[in-house]
N, C-alpha and C positions, 0 to 999 in steps of 0.2 A: 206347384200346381196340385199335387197329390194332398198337400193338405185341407185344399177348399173342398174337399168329396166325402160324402156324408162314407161313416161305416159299411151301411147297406150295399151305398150304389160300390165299396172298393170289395166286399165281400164276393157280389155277381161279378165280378169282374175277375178275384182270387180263382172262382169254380167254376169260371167259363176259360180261365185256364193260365191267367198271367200270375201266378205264383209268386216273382218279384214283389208285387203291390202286398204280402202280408207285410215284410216289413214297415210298412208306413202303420200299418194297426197295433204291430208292437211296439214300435217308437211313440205313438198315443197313447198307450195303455202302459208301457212296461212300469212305470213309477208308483201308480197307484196298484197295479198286481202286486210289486215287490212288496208296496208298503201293509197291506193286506195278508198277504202269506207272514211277513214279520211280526203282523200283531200277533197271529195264531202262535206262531211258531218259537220268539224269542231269538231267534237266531240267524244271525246274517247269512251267514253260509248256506241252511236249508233253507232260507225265505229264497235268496236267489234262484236253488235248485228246482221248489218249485214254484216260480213264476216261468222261469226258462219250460219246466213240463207241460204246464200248464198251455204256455202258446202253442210246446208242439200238439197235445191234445187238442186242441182247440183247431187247429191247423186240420191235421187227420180228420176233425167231425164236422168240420166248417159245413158241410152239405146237406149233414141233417139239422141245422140252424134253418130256423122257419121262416125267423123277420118278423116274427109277430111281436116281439120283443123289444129289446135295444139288444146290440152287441152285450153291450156290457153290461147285461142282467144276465146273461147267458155266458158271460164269460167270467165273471167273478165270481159265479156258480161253482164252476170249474175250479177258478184258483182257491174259494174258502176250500170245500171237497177237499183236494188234493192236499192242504193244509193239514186239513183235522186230523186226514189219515196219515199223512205223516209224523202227527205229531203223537198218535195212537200207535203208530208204528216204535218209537222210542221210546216207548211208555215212560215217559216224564211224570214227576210228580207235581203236582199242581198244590197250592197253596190255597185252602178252604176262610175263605176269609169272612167271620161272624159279624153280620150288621144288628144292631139292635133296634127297637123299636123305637126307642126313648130319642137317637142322631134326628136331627135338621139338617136342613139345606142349606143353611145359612153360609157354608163352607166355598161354595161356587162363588155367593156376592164378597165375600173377603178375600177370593183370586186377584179380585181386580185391580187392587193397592199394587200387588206384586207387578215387578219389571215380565214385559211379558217373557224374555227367555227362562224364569221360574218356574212361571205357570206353566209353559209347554213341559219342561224334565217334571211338575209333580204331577202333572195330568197324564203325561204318557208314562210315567212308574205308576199310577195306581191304575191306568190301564191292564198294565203288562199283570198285577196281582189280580185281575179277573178270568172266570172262566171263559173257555174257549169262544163258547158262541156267545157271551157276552161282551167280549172284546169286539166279534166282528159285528155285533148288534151297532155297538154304540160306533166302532169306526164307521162303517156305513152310514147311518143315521145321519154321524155330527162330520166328518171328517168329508165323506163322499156327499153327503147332504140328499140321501136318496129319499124319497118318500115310501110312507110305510108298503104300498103295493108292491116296489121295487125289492125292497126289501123280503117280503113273503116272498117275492118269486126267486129270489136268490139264496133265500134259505130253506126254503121250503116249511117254514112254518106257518099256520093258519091264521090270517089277518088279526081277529081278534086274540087268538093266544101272544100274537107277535106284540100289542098294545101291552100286555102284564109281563111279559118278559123285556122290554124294554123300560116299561115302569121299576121294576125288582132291578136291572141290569144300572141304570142310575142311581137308583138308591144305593146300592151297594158302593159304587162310585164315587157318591156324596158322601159315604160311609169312610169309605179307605179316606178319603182325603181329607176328611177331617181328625183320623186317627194320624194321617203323615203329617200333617200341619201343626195336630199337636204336640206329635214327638218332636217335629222343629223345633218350634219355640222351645219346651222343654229344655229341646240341648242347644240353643243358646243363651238360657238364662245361667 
């Protein structure tokens, strides 16, 4: 029954005092938090730890959540945050990866030959070789299928800057994969 009830109406219910009902919001949410903190993060273990923080943060602030929103703009707020700082916490070295001017696009329409289990491991390895908020750009975008407004408000970036950085944040994307595609080939000739 708990799952015909919108976020909202199980929220007023969380902070009018039946605590029980958050679990039914992490049971909704927890897959796509996990999968989100993993894009950021590469790591299974810390993607876990904060997703789990993440709901307890979320838990604790539940009140000053407005409703003007969705849940889940306001909560995957939370879980990217809690990500980046984690991931700035470990100071990992990230991987600068040069697009040239001269790459096409053409690389996404030649995915499509491939079996789709392919195209998911070379899509989500040149994922994983983007920067931080380029990772959650494009997961969000293609993965969560947000619209770009959801998107600003979960990153906090300004509408219009969010349009060039997702433009730049693709290309790059088109870029890696057409450099992994042609290492393939390469080493299978």
């Amino acid at each position: 029954m708990t799952n015909q009830i919108s976020d909202n109406v199980l929220i007023e219910r969380i902070i009018a005092g039946d605590k029980p009902l958050f679990s039914t919001l992490i049971e909704r949410h927890k897959d796509y938090a996990f999968t989100l903190a993993l894009r950021v993060l590469n790591n299974r273990e810390d993607a876990e730890e904060v997703a789990h923080d993440a709901f307890l943060k979320a838990l604790r602030s539940l009140s000053s959540f407005k409703m003007e929103s969705k849940f889940t703009t306001w909560f995957y707020k939370i879980v990217v945050n809690m990500a980046i700082s984690r991931r700035r916490k470990k100071s990992l070295d990230t991987q600068e990866i040069e697009v040239s001017n001269t790459q096409h696009y053409s690389t996404f329409d030649d995915l499509g030959g491939m079996p789709k289990e392919d195209r998911k491991f070379f899509i989500n390895k040149a994922i994983d070789l983007l920067k931080d908020e380029e990772k959650v750009l494009i997961t969000l975008f293609y993965f969560e299928e947000l619209d770009m407004e959801e998107i600003s408000d979960i990153t906090g970036i300004d509408k219009n800057n969010l349009k060039v950085k997702m433009f730049r944040a693709r290309k790059k994307l088109a870029g890696v994969l057409t450099s992994m595609l042609k290492d393939e080939i390469h080493s299978l000739l």
